[in-house]
VEXMI-201941 format. One record per residue (C-alpha): y negated, x, z negated. Coordinates in nm, 4 decimals. Layout:
N
<py->Y | px->X | pz->Z>
...
This chain:
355
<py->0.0000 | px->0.0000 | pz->0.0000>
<py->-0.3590 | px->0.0972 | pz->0.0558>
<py->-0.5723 | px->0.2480 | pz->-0.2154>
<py->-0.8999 | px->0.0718 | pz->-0.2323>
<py->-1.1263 | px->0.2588 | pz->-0.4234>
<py->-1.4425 | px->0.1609 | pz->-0.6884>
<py->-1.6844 | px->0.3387 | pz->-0.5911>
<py->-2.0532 | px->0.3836 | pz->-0.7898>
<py->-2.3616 | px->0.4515 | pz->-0.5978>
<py->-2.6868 | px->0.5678 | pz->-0.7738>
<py->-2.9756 | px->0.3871 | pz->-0.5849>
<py->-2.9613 | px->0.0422 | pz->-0.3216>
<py->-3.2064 | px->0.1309 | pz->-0.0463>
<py->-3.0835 | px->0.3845 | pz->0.1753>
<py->-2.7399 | px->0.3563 | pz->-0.0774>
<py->-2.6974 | px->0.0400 | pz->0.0703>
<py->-2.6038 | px->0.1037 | pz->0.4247>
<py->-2.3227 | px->0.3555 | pz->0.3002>
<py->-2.2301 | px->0.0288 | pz->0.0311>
<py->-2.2105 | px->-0.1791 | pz->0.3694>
<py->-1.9323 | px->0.0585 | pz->0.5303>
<py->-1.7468 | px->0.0774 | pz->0.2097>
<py->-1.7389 | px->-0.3023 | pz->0.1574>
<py->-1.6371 | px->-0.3579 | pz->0.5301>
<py->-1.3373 | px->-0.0924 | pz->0.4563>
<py->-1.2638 | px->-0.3592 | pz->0.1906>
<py->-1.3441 | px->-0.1538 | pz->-0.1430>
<py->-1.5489 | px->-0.1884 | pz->-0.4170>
<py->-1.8809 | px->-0.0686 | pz->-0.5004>
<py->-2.1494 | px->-0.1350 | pz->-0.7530>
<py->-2.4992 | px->-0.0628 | pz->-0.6951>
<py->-2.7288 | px->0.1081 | pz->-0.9587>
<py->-3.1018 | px->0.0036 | pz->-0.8750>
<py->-3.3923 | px->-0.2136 | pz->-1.0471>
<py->-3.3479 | px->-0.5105 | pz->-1.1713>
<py->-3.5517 | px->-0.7426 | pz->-0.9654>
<py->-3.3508 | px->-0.5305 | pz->-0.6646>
<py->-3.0149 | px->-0.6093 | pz->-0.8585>
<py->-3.0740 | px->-0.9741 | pz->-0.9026>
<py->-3.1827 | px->-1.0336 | pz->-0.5621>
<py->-2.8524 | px->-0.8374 | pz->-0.4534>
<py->-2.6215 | px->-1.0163 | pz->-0.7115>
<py->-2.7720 | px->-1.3298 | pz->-0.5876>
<py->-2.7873 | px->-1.3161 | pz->-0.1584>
<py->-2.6079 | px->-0.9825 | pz->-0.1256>
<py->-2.7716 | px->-0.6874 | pz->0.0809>
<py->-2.9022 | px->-0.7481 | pz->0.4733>
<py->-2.8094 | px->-0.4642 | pz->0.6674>
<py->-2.9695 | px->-0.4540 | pz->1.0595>
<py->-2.8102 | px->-0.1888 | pz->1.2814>
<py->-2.8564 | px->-0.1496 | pz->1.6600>
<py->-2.4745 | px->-0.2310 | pz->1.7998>
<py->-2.3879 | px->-0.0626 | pz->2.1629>
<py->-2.3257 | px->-0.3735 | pz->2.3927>
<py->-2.5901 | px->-0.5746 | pz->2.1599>
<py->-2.9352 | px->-0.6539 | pz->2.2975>
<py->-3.0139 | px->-0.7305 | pz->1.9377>
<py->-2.9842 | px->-0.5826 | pz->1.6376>
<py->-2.6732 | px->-0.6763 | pz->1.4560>
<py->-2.7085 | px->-0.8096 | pz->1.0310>
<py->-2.4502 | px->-0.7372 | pz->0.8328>
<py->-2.4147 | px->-0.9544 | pz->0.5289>
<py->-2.2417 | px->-0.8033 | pz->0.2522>
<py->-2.1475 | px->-1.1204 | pz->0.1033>
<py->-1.9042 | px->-1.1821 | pz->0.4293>
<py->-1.7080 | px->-0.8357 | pz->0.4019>
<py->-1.3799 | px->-0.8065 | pz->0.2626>
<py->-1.5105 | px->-0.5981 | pz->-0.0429>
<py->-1.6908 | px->-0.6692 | pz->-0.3453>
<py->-2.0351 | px->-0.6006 | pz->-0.4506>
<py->-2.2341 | px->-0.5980 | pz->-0.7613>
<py->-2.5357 | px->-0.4354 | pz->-0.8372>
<py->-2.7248 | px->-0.3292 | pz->-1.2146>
<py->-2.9641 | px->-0.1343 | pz->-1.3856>
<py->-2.8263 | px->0.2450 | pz->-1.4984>
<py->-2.8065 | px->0.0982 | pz->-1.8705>
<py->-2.3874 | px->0.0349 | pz->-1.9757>
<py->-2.2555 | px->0.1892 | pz->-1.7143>
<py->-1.9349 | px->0.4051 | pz->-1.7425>
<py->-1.8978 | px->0.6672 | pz->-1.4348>
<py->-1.5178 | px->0.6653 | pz->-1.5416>
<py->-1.4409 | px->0.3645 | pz->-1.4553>
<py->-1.4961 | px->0.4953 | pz->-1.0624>
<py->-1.2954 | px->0.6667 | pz->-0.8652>
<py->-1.6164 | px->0.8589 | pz->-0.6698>
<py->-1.9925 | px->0.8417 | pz->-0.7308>
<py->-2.2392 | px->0.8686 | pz->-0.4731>
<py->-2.5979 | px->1.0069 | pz->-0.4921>
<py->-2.8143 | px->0.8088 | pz->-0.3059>
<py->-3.1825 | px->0.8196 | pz->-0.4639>
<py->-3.4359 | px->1.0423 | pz->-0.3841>
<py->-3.4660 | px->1.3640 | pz->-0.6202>
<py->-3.6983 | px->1.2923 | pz->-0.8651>
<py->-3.5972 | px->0.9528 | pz->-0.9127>
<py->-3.3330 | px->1.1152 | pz->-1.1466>
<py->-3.5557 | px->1.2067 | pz->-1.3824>
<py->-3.6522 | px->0.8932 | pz->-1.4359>
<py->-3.5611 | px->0.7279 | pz->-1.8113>
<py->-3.1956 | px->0.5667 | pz->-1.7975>
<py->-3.1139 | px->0.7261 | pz->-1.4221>
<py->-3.1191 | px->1.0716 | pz->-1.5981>
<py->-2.9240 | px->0.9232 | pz->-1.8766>
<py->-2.6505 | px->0.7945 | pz->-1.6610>
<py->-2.6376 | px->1.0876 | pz->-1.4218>
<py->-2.5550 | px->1.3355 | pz->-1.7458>
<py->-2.2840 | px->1.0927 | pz->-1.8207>
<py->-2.1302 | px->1.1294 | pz->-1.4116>
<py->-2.1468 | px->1.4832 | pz->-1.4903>
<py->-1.9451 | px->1.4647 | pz->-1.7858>
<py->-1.7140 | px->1.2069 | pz->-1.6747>
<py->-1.5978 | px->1.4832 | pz->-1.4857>
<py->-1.5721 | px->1.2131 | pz->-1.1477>
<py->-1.6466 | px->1.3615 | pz->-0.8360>
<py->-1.9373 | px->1.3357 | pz->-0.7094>
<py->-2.0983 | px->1.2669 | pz->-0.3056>
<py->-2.4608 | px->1.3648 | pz->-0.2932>
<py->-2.6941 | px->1.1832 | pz->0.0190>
<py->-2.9902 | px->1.3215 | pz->-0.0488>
<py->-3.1742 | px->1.4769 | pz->0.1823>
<py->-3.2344 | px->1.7254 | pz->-0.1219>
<py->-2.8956 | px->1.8933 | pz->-0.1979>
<py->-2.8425 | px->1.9045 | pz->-0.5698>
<py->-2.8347 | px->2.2251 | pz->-0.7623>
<py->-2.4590 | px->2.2226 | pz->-0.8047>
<py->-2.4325 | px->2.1902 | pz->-0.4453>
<py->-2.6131 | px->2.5047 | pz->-0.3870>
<py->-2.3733 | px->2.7320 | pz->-0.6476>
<py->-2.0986 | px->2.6165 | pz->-0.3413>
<py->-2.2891 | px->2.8319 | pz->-0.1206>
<py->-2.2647 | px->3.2422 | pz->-0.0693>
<py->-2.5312 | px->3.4229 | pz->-0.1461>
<py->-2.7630 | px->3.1567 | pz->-0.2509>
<py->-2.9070 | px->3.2425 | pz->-0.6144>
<py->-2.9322 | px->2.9013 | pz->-0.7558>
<py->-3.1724 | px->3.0296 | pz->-1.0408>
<py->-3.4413 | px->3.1029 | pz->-0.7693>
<py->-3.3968 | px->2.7361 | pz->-0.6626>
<py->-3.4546 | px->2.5572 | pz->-0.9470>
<py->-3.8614 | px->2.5542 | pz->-0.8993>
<py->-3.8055 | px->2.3714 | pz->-0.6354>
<py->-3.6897 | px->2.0464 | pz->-0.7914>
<py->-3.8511 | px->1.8208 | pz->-0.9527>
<py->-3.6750 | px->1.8882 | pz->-1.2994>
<py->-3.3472 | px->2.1008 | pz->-1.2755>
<py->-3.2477 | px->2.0665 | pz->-1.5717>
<py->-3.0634 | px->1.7034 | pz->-1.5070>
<py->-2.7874 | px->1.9015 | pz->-1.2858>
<py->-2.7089 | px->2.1196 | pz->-1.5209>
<py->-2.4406 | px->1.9779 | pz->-1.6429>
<py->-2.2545 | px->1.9712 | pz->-1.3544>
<py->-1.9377 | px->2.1349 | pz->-1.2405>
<py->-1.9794 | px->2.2744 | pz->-0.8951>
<py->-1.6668 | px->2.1865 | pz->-0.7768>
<py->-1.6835 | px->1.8661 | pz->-0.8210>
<py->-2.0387 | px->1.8135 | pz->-0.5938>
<py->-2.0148 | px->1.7287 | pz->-0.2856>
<py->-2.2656 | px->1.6872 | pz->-0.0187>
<py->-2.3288 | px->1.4376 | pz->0.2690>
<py->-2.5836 | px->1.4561 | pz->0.5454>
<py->-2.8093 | px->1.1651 | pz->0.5933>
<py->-2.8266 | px->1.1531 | pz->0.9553>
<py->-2.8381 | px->0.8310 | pz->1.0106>
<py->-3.2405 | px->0.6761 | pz->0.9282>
<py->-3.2854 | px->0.3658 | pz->0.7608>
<py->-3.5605 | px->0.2323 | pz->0.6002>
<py->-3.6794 | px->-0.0810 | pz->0.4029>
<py->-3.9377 | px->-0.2844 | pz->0.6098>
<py->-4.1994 | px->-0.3891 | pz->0.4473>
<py->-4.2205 | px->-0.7479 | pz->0.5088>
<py->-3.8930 | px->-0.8318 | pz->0.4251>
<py->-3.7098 | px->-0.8552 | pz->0.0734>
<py->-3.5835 | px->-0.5548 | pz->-0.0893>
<py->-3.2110 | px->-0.6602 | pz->-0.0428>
<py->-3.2638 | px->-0.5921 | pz->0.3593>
<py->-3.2329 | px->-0.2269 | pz->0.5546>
<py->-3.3644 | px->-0.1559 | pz->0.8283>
<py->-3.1819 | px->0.0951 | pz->1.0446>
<py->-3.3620 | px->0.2663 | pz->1.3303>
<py->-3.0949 | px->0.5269 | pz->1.4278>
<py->-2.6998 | px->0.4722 | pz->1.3342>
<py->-2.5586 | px->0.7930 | pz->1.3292>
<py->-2.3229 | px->0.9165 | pz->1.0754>
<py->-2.2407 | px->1.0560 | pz->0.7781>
<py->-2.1411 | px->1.4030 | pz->0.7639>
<py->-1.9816 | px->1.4968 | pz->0.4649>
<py->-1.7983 | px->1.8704 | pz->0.3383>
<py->-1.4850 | px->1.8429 | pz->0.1519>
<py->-1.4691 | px->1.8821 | pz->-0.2513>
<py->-1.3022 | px->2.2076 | pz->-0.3370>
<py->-1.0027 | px->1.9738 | pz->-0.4953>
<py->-0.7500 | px->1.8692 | pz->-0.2209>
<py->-0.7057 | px->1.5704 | pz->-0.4418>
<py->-1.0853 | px->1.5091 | pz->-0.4271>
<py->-1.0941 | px->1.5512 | pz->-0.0820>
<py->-0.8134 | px->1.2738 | pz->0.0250>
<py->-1.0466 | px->1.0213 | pz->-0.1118>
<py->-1.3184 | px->1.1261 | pz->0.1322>
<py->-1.0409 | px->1.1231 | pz->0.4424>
<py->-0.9549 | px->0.7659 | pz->0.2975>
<py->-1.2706 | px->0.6652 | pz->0.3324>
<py->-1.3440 | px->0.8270 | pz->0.6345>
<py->-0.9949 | px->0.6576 | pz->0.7740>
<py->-1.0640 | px->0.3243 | pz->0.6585>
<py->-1.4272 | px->0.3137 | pz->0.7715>
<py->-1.3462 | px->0.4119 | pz->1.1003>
<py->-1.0744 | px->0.1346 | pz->1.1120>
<py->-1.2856 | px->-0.1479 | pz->1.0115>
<py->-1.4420 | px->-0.4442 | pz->1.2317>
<py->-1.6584 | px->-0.6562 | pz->1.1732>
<py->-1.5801 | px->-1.0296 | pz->1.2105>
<py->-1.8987 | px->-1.2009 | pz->1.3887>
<py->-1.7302 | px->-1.5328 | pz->1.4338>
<py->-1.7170 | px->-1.4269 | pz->1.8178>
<py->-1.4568 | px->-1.2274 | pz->1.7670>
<py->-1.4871 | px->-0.8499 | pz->1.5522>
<py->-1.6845 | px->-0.5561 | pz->1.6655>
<py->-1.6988 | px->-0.1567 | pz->1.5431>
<py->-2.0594 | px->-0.0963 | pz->1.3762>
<py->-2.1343 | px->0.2290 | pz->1.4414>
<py->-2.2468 | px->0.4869 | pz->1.1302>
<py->-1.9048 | px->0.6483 | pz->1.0247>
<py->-1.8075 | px->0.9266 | pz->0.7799>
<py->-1.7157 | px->1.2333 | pz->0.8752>
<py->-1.5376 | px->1.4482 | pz->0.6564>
<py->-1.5563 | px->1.8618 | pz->0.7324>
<py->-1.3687 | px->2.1450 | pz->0.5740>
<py->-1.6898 | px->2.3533 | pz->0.6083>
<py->-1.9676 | px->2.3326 | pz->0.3439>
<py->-2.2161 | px->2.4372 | pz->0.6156>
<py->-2.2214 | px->2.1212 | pz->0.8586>
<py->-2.4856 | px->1.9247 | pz->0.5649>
<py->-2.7053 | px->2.2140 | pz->0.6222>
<py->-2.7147 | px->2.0682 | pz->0.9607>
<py->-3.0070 | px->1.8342 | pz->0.8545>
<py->-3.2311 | px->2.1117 | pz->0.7135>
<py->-3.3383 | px->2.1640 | pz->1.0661>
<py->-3.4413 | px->1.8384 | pz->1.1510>
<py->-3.6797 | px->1.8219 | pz->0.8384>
<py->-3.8377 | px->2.0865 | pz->0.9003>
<py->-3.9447 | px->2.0586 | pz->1.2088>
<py->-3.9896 | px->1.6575 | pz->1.2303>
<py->-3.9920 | px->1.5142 | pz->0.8801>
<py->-4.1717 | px->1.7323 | pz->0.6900>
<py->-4.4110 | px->1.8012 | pz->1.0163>
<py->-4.5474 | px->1.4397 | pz->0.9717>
<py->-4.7731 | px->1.6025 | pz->0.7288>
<py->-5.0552 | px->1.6563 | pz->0.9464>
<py->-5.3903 | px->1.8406 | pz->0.8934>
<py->-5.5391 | px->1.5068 | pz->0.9716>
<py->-5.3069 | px->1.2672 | pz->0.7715>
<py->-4.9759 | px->1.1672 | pz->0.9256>
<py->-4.7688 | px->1.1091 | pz->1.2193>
<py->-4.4435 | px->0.9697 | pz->1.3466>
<py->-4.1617 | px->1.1835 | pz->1.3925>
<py->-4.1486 | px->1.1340 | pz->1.7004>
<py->-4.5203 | px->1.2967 | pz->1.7653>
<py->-4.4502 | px->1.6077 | pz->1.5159>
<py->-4.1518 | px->1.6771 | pz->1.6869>
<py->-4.2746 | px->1.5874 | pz->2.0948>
<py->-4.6573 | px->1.6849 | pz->2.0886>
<py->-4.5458 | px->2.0548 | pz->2.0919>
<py->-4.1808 | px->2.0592 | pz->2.2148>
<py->-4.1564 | px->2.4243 | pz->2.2276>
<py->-4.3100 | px->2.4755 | pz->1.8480>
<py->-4.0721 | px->2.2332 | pz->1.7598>
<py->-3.8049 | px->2.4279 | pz->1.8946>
<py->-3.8962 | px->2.7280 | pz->1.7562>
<py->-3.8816 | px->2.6269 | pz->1.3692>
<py->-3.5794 | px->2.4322 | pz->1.4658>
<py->-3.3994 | px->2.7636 | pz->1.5477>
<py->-3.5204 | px->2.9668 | pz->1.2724>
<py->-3.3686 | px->2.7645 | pz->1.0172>
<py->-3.0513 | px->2.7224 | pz->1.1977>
<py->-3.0766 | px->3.1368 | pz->1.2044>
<py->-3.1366 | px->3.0868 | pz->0.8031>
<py->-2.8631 | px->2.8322 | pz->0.7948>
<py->-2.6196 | px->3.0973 | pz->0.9952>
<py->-2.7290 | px->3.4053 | pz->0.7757>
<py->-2.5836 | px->3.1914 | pz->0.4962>
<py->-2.2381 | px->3.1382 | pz->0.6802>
<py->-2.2736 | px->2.8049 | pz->0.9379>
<py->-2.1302 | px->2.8398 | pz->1.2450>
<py->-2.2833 | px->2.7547 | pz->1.5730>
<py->-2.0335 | px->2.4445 | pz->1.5545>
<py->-2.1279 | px->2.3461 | pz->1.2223>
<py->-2.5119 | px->2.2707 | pz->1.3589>
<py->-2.6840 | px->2.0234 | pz->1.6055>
<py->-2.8447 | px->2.1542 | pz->1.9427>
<py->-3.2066 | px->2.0998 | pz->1.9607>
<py->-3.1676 | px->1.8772 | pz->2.2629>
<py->-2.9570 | px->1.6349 | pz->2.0830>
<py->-3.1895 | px->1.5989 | pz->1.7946>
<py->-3.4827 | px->1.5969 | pz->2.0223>
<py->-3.3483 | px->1.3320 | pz->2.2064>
<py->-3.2941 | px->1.1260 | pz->1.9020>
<py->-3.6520 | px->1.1564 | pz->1.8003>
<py->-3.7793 | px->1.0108 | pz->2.0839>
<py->-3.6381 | px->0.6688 | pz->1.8791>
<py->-3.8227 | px->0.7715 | pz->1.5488>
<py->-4.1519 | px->0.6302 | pz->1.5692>
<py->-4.2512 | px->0.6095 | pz->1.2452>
<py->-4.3330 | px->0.8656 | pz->0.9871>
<py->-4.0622 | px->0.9842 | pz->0.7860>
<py->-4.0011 | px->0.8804 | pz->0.4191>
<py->-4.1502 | px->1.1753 | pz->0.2430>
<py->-4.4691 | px->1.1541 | pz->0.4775>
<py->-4.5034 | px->0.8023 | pz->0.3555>
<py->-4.4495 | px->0.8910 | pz->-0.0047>
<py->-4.6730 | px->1.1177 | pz->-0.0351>
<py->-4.9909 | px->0.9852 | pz->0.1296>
<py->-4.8795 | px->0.6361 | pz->-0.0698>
<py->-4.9693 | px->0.8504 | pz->-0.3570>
<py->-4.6700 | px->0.9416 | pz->-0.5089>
<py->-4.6704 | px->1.2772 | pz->-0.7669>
<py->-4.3249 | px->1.3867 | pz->-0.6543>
<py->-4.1145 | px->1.4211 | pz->-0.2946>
<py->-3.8286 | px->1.5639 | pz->-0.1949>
<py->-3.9054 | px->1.9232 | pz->-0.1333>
<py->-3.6457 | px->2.0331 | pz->0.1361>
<py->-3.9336 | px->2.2495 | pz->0.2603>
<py->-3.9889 | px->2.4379 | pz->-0.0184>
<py->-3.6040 | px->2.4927 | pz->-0.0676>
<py->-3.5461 | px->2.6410 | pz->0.2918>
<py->-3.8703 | px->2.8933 | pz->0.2633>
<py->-3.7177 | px->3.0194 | pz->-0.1175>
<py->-3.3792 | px->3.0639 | pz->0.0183>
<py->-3.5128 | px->3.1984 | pz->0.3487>
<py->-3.7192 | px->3.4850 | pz->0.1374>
<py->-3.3954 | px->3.5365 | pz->0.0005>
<py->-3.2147 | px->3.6447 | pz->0.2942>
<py->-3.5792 | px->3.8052 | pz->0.4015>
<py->-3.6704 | px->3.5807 | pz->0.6506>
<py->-4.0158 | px->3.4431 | pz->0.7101>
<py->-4.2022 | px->3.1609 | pz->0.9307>
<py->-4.5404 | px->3.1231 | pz->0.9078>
<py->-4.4930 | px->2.7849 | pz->1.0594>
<py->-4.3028 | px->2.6689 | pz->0.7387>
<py->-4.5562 | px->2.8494 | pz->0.5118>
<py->-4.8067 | px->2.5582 | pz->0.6811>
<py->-4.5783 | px->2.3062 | pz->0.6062>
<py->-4.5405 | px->2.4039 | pz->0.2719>
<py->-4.8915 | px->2.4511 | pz->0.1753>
<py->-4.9946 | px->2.0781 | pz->0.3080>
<py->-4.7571 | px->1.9218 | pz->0.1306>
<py->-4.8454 | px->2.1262 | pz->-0.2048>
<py->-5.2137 | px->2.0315 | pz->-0.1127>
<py->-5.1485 | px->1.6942 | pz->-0.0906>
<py->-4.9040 | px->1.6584 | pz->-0.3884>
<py->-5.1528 | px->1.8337 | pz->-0.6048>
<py->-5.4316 | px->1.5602 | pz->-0.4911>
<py->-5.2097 | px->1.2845 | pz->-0.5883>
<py->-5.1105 | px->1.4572 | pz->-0.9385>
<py->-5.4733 | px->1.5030 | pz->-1.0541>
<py->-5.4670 | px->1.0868 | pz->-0.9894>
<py->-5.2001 | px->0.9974 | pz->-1.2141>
């Protein structure tokens, strides 16, 4: 018989279009998020709109209608034990928040392994690396300390290829998502760890979804890789789109950082998948430029972090900052990334003299 798996993931927005593939697989997953978020889930399930090859519109998947169960709370009573994976799927500093940071120490010590999809890889992520000195990292989060209890080999991380966003105008149970790519996960170093990812990634890949027409494959799969390298895959792409939304001038959409000087583009795009293959990658383990240029040609908004910060927020992601420590590690330099860096620092100190 087939294992179906409880599975906890730690934040509902961009957490719930991984929750949607899990629940069409037919396992169980609980969502940890706000409470007006929770009750809205609990109460109409989450609204997930993908593009569908063959559909001229965008497909909604209903999570109430999938073979799997969903529930959604606030971080308070949970116990990660009682899952059989936990996935990371807030944005860095949210864990530092009062009852996430509580409930992520008790992940750690529950010993459960552990799928990061943050754009941000966690600390414990990084000691998986060669050659990376973690300690020289930790300025770069928002507060390091809340990994610190974790056991490296039981970290795993995911990249978040695929974009997805909130609108808006709609209610916070509903995704948006603009490009359905997939999931690209490296294995745990457990064998036993890593045959619940290839379960997943089996049973997701299996799955259809029944529109009353008949049952259709959505795309956004998992993808499960022996090599730690292929997440690193995505450090590219933020550099040179996401993080380039942060203009002199204010922002733009990916799509303009990335096409309004194709060859610039190019060239940070390379130099931190030379960083990424100093480290250990392999050419496989990457994505050409072409492909990802391509792609951004779809991504006419600005990207998350963009928004963030010019909406004020104290804290982001910093991906950029990561890449230029590590980079000054290995001895490399880009004064393109030193830009990118000092903008955002600019702009984040702005919004922390306001709150």
């Amino acid at each position: 018989m087939q294992t179906k798996y409880k599975i906890l993931i730690m934040g509902a927005s961009y957490g719930s279009l991984l929750a949607a593939k899990l629940l069409l697989a037919g396992h169980t997953v609980r969502l940890v998020c706000l409470p007006p978020e929770a009750e809205l889930i609990n109460k109409e399930g989450a609204r997930v709109r993908m593009p569908v090859k063959g559909s001229k519109t965008l497909v909604e998947v209903d999570t109430r209608r999938l073979p799997g169960s969903l529930s959604a709370g606030a971080p308070a009573g949970i116990n990660p034990a009682d899952y059989d994976l936990v996935a990371l799927a807030m944005q860095e500093p949210q864990y530092c928040s009062q009852g996430v940071r509580e409930l992520l120490n008790a992940v750690a010590k529950s010993r459960v392994p552990c799928m990061s999809i943050m754009n941000m890889p966690p600390l414990p992520y990084l000691a998986r690396i060669p050659g990376v000195s973690v300690d020289a990292c930790r300025p770069c989060y928002t507060d390091p300390t809340v990994w610190d209890s974790f056991d490296p080999a039981l970290m795993t991380l995911c990249s978040p290829d695929p974009q997805a966003s909130r609108p808006p105008e709609e209610k916070v149970n509903v995704l948006l998502v603009r490009l359905p790519t997939n999931f690209k996960s490296a294995r745990f170093v457990s064998d036993a760890h890593t045959a619940i990812l290839r379960q997943l990634e089996s049973d997701i890949e299996a799955a259809r979804l029944d529109t009353g027409d008949g049952k259709i494959e959505l795309p956004v799969k998992l993808k499960v890789h022996d090599s730690v390298f292929v997440p690193l895959a995505k450090w590219s792409m933020l550099l040179a789109g996401n993080y380039r939304c942060v203009h002199k001038d204010g922002i733009r959409s990916i799509k303009d950082a990335v096409h309004s000087d194709i060859e610039a583009s190019r060239a940070v795009y390379e130099w931190v998948g030379s960083l990424c293959k100093l480290l250990g990658a392999a050419e496989k383990d990457l994505v050409p430029f072409e492909k990802y240029a391509n792609a951004a040609q779809g991504l006419t908004g600005p990207s998350s972090a963009a928004r963030a910060l010019y909406g004020g927020a104290p804290h982001i992601e910093r991906v950029d900052r990561l890449i230029k420590t590590i980079a000054a590690q290995k001895g490399m330099h880009s004064d393109v990334v030193d830009e990118v860096v000092a903008l955002v620092d600019a702009r984040l100190g702005t919004n922390q003299r306001k709150t």
